[in-house]
Short mmCIF file of the C-alpha atoms (twelve columns), coordinates in Angstrom:
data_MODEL
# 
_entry.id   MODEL 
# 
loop_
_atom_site.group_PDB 
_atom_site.id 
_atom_site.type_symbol 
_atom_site.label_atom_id 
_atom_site.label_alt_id 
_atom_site.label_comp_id 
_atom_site.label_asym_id 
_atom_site.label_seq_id 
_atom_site.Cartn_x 
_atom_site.Cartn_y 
_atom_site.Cartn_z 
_atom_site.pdbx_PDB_model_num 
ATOM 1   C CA . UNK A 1   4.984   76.350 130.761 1 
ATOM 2   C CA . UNK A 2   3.179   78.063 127.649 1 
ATOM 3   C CA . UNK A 3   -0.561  76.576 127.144 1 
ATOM 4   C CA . UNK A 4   -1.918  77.097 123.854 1 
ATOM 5   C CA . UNK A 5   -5.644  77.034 123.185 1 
ATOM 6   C CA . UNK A 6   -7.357  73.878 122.274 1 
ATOM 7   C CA . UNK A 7   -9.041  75.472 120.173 1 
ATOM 8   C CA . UNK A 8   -6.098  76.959 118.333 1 
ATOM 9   C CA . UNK A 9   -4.937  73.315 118.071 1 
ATOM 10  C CA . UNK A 10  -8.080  71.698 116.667 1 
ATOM 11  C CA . UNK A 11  -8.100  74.348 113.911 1 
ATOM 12  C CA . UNK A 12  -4.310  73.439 113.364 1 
ATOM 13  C CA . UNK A 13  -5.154  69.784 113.234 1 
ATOM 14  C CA . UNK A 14  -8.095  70.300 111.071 1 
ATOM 15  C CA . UNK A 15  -5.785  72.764 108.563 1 
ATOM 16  C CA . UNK A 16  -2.943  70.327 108.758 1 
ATOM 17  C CA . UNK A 17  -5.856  67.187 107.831 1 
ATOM 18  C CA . UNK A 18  -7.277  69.349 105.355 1 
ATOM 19  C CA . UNK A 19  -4.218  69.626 103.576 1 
ATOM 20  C CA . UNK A 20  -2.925  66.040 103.632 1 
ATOM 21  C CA . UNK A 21  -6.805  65.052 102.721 1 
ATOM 22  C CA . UNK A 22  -6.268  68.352 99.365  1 
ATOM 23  C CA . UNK A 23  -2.809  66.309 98.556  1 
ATOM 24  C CA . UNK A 24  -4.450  62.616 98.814  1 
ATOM 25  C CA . UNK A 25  -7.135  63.761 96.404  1 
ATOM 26  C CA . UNK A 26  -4.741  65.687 93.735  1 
ATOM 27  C CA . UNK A 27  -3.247  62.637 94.160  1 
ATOM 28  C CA . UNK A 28  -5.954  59.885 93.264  1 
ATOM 29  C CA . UNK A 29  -7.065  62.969 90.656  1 
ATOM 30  C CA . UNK A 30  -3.886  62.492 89.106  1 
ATOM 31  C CA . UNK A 31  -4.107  58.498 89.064  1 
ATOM 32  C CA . UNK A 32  -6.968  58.425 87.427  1 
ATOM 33  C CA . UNK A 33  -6.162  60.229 85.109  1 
ATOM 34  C CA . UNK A 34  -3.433  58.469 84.046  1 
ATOM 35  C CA . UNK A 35  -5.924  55.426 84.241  1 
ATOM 36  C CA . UNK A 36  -8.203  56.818 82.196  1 
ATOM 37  C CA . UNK A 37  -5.829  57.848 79.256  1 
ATOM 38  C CA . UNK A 38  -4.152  54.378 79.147  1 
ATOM 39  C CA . UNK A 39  -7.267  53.012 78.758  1 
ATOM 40  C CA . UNK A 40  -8.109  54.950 76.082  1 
ATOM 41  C CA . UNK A 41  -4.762  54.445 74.745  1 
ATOM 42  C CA . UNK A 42  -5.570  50.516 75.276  1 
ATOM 43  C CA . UNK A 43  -8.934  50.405 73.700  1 
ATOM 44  C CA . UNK A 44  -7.607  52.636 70.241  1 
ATOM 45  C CA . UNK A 45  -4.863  49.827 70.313  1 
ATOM 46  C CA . UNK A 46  -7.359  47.234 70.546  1 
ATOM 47  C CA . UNK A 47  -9.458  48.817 68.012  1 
ATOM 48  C CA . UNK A 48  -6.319  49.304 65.457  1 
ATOM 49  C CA . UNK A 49  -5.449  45.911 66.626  1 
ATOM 50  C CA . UNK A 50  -8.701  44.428 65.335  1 
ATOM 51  C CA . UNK A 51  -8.869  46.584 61.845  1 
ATOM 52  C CA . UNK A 52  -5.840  45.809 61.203  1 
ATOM 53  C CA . UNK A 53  -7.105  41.619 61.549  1 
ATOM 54  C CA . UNK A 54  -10.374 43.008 59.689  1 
ATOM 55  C CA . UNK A 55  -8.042  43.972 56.779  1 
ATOM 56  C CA . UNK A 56  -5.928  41.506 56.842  1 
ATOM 57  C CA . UNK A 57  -8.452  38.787 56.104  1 
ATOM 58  C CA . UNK A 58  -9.809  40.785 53.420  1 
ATOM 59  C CA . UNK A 59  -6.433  41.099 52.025  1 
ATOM 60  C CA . UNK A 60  -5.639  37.539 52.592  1 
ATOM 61  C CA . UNK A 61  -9.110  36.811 50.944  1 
ATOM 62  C CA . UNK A 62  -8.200  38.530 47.682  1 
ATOM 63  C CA . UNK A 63  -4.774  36.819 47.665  1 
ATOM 64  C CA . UNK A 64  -7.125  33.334 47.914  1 
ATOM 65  C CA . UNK A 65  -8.874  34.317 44.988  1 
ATOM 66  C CA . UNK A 66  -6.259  35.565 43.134  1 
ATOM 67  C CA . UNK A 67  -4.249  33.188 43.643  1 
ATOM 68  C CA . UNK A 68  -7.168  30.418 42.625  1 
ATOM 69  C CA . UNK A 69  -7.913  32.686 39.500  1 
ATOM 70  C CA . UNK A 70  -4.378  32.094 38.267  1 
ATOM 71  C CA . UNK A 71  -3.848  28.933 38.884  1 
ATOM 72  C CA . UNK A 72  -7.097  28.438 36.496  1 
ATOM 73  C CA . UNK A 73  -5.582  30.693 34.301  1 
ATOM 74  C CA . UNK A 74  -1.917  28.688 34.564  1 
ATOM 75  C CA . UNK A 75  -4.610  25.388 34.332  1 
ATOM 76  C CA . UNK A 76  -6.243  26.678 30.963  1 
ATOM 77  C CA . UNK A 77  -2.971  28.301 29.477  1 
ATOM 78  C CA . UNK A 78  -1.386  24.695 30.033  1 
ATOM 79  C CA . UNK A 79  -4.258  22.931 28.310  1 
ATOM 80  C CA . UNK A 80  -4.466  25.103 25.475  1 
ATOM 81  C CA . UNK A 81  -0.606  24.895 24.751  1 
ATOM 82  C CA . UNK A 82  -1.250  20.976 24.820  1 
ATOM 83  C CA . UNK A 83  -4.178  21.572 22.532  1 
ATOM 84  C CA . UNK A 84  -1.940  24.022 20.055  1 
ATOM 85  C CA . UNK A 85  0.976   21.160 20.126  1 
ATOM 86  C CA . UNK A 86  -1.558  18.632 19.353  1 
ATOM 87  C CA . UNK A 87  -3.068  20.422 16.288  1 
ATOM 88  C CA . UNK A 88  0.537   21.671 15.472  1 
ATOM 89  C CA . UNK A 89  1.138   18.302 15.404  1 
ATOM 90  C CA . UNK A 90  -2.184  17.164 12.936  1 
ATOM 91  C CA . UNK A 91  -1.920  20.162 11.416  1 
ATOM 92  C CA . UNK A 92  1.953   18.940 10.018  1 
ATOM 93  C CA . UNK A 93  0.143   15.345 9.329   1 
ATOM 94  C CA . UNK A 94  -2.781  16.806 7.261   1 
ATOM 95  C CA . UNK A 95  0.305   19.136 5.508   1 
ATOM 96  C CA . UNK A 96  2.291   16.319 4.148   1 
ATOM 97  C CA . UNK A 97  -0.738  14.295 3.537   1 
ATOM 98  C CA . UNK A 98  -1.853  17.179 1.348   1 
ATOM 99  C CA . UNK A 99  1.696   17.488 -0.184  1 
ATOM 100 C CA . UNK A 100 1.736   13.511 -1.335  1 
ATOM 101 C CA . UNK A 101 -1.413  13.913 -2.358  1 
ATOM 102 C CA . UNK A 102 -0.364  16.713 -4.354  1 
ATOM 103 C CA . UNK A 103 2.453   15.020 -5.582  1 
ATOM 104 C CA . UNK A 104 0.202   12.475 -6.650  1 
ATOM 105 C CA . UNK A 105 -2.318  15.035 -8.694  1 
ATOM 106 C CA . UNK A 106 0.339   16.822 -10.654 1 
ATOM 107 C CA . UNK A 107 1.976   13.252 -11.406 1 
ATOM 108 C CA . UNK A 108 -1.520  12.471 -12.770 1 
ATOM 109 C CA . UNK A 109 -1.709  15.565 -14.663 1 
ATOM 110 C CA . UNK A 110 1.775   15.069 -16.124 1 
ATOM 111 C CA . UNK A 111 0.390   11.543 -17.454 1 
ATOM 112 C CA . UNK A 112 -3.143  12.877 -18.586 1 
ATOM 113 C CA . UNK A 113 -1.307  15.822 -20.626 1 
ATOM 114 C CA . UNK A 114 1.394   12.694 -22.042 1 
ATOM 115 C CA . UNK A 115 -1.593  10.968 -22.914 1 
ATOM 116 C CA . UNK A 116 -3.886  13.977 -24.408 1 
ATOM 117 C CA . UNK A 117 -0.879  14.984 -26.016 1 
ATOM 118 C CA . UNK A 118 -0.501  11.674 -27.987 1 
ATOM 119 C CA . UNK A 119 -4.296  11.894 -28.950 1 
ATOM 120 C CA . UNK A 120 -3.738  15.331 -30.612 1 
ATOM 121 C CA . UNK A 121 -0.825  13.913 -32.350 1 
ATOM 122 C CA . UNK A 122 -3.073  10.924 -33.782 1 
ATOM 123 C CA . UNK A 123 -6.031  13.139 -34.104 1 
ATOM 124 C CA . UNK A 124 -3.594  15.764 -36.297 1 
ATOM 125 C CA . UNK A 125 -2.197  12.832 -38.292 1 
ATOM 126 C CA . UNK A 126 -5.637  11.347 -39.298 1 
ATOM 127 C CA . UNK A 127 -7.252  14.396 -40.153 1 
ATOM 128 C CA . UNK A 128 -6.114  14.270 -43.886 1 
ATOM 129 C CA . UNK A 129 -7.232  11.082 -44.242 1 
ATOM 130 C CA . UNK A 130 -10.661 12.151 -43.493 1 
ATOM 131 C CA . UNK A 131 -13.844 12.392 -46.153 1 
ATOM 132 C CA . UNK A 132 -13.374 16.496 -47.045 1 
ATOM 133 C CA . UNK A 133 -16.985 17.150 -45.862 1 
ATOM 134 C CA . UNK A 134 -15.992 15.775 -42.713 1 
ATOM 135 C CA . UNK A 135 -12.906 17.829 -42.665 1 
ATOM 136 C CA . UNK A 136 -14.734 21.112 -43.247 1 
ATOM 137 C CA . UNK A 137 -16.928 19.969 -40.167 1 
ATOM 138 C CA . UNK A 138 -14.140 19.335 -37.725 1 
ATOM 139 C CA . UNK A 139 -11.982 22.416 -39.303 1 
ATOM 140 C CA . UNK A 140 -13.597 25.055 -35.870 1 
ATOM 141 C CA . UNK A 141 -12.024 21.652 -33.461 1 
ATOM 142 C CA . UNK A 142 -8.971  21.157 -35.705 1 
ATOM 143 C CA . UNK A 143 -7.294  25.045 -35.528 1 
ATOM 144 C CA . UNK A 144 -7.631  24.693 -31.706 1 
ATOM 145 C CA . UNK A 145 -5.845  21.493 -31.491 1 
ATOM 146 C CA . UNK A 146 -2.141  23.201 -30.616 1 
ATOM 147 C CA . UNK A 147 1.161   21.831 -32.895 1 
ATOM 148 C CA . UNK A 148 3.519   22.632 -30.279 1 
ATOM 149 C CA . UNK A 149 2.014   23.017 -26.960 1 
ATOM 150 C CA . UNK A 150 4.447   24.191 -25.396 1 
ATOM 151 C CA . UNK A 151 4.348   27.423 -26.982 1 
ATOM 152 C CA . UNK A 152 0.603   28.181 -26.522 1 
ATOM 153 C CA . UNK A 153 -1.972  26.439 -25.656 1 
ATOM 154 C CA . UNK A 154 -6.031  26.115 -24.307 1 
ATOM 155 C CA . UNK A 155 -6.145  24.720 -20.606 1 
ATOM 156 C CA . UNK A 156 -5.813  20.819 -20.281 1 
ATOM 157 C CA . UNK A 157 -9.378  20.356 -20.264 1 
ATOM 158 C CA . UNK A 158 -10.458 22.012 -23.088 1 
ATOM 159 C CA . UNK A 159 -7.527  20.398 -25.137 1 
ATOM 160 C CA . UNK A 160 -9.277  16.884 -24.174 1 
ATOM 161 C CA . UNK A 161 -13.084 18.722 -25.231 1 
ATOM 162 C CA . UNK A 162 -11.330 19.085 -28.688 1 
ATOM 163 C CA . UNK A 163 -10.117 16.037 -29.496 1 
ATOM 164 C CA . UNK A 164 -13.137 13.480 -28.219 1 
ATOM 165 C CA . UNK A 165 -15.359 16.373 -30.047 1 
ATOM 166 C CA . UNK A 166 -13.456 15.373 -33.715 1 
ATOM 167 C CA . UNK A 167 -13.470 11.935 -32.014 1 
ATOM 168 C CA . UNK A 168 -17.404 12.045 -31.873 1 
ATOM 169 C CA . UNK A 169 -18.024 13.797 -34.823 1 
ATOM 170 C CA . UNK A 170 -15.669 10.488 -36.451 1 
ATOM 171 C CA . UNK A 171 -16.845 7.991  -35.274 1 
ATOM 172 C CA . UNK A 172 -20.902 9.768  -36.173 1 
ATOM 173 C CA . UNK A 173 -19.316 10.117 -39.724 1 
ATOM 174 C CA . UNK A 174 -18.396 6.456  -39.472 1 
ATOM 175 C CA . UNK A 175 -21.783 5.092  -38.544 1 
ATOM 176 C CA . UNK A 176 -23.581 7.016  -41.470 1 
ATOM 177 C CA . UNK A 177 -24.311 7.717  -44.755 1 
ATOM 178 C CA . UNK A 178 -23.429 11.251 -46.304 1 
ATOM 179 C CA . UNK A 179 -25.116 12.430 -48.981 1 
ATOM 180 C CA . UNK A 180 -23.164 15.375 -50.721 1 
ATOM 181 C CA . UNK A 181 -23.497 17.577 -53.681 1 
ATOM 182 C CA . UNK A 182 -19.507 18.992 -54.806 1 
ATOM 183 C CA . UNK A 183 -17.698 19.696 -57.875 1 
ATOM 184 C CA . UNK A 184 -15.014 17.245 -58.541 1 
ATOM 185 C CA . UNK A 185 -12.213 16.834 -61.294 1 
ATOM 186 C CA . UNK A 186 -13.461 13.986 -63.918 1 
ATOM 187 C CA . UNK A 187 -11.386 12.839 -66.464 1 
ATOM 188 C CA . UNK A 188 -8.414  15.170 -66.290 1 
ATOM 189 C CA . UNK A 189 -9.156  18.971 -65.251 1 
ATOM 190 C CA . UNK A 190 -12.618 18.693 -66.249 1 
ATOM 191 C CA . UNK A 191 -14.479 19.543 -63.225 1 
ATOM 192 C CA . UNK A 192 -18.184 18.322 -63.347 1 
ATOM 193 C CA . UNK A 193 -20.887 18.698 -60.454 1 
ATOM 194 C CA . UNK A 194 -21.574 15.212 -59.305 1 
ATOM 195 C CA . UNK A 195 -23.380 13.752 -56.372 1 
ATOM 196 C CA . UNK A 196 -21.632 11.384 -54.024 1 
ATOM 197 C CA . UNK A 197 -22.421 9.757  -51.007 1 
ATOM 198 C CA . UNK A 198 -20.308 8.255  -48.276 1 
ATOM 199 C CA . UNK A 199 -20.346 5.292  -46.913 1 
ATOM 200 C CA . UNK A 200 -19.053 5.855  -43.510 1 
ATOM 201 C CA . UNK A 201 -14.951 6.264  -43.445 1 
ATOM 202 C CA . UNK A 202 -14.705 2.859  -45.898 1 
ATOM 203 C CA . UNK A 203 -15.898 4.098  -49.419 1 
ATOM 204 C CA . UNK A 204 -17.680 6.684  -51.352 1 
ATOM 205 C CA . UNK A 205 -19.047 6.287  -54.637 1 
ATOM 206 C CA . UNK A 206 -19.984 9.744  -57.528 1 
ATOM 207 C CA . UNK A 207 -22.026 10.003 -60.545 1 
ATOM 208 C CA . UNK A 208 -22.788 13.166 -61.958 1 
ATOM 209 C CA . UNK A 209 -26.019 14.811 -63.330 1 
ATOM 210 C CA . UNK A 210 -25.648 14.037 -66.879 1 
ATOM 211 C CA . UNK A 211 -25.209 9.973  -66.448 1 
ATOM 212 C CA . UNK A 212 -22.127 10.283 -68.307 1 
ATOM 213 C CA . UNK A 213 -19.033 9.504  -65.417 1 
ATOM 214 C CA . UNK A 214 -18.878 8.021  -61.985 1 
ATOM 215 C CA . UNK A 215 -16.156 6.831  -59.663 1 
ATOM 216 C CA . UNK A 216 -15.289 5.284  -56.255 1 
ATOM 217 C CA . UNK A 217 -13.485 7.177  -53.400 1 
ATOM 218 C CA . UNK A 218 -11.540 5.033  -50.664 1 
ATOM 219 C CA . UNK A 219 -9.005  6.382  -48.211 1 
ATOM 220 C CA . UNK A 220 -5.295  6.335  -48.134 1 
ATOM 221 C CA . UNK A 221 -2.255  7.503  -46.326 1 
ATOM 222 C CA . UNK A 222 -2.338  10.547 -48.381 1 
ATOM 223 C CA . UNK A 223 -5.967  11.039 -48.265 1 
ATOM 224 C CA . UNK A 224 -8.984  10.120 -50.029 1 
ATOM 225 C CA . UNK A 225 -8.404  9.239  -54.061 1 
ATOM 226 C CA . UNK A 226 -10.997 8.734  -56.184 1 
ATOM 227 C CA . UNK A 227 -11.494 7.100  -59.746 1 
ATOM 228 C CA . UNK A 228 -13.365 7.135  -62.591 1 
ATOM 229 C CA . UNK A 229 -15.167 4.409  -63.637 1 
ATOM 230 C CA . UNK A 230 -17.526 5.371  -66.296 1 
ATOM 231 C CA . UNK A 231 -18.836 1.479  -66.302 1 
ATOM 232 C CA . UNK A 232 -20.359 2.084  -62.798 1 
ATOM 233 C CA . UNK A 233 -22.708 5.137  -64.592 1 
ATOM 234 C CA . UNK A 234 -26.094 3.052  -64.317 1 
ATOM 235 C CA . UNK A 235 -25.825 1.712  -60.679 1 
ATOM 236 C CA . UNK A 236 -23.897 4.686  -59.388 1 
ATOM 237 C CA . UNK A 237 -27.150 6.869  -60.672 1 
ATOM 238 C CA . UNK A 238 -29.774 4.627  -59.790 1 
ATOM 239 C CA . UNK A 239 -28.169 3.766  -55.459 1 
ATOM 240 C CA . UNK A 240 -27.873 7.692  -55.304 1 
ATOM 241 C CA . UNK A 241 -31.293 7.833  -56.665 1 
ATOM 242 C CA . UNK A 242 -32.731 5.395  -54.323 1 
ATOM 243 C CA . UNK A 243 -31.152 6.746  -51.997 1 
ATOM 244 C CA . UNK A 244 -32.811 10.516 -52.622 1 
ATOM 245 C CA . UNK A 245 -35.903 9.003  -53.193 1 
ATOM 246 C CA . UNK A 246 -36.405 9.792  -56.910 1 
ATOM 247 C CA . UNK A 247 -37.800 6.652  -57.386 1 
ATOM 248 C CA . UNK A 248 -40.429 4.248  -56.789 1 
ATOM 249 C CA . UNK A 249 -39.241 1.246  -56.514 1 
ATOM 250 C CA . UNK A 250 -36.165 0.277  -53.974 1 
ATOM 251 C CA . UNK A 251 -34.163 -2.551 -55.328 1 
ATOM 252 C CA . UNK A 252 -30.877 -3.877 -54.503 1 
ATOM 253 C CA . UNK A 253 -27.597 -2.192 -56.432 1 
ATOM 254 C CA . UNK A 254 -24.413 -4.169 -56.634 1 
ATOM 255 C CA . UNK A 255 -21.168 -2.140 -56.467 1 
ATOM 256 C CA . UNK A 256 -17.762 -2.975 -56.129 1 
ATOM 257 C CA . UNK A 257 -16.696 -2.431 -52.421 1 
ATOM 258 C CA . UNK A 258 -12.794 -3.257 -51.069 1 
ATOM 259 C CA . UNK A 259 -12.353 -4.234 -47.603 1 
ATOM 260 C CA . UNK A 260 -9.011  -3.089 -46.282 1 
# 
């Protein structure tokens, strides 16, 4: 039988331990390792986990907001399309009211220029019936008053001006007495300087300077006539005398007058 040392065999045992104890330890070396870098890997997870949560919310924020903004937006949009369809809607009301009342004006203006028209007619077809020193004060109103107006003529308004202006100037005539100084034909051709004064748009009686003819004017269709009547000499002379003031005394003059 072979004995082998004991102490050979402890150092065995303690080589053979030592080694088993070296593998154990590369072993739980190795473990934790493995530990450790899942648990890294774990914790960057978490961590990715919870930025990507962090940015979510933030993104789902600004989708919130966004999606509140446009609604207003849709809200408003809506209300102002109501708005436009409503004043659309006035705005086609106020149009055609504007359109009758249009209507309406020129219709007016159609019956003003009728009746203006008719005036001008009247007013052109009186005019040679007037006194002549009436006519030569109407003559500036008279060229402007158009024959045919619908060739040329001023605007509406001043068409209307021209024929109350002869109107006035008329009716001023009318509500007067003229006192003029003219030539006028006298027995024949003879063409003497007399004075004559107008009684309104009725009558107008002459005498002239030398106290040898007088006369009466009235009006007619064709315009004012007048007539001698040498008998009228003395009262003729002393009314237009009176009525210049070459006298003294005022006394009353009877002449013949014809109411028509």
């Amino acid at each position: 039988m072979m004995r082998v040392p004991l102490v050979g065999v402890l150092h065995a045992a303690a080589f053979a331990a030592a080694l088993a104890y070296g593998a154990s330890s590369a072993t739980a070396q190795t473990q934790v390792d493995v530990f450790r870098a899942k648990t890294e890997q774990w914790v960057e997870t978490r961590q990715l986990i919870s930025q990507e949560a962090t940015d979510w919310e933030a993104e789902r924020g600004t989708l919130r907001a966004t999606r509140d903004l446009l609604r207003q937006q849709k809200d408003a949009i809506a209300s102002e399309i109501a708005e436009l369809a409503e004043s659309n809607t006035a705005s086609d009301d106020e149009r055609r009211d504007l359109l009758l009342e249009r209507g309406d004006y020129q219709r007016a203006g159609r019956a003003l220029e009728d009746r203006i028209r008719d005036m001008e007619e009247e007013v052109l077809a009186l005019a040679p019936q007037l006194p002549e020193p009436l006519q030569e004060k109407l003559q500036l109103l008279l060229v402007q008053i158009p024959e045919d107006p619908a060739r040329a003529a001023p605007p509406l308004g001043q068409r209307l001006m021209n024929v109350l202006g002869v109107l006035a100037q008329a009716e001023k005539f009318n509500g007067t007495a003229t006192f003029v100084g003219e030539t006028r034909a006298v027995r024949g051709e003879q063409k003497v300087q007399v004075r004559t004064l107008y009684w309104g748009l009725g009558q107008a009686i002459y005498a002239d300077a030398k106290g040898e003819t007088a006369g009466i004017g009235r009006p007619t269709s064709e315009g004012w006539v007048f007539s001698d009547e040498p008998e009228l000499v003395d009262d003729a002379r002393k009314l237009l005398d009176i009525y210049e003031g070459n006298v003294d005394d005022i006394e009353f003059v009877g002449l013949p007058v014809e109411i028509r």
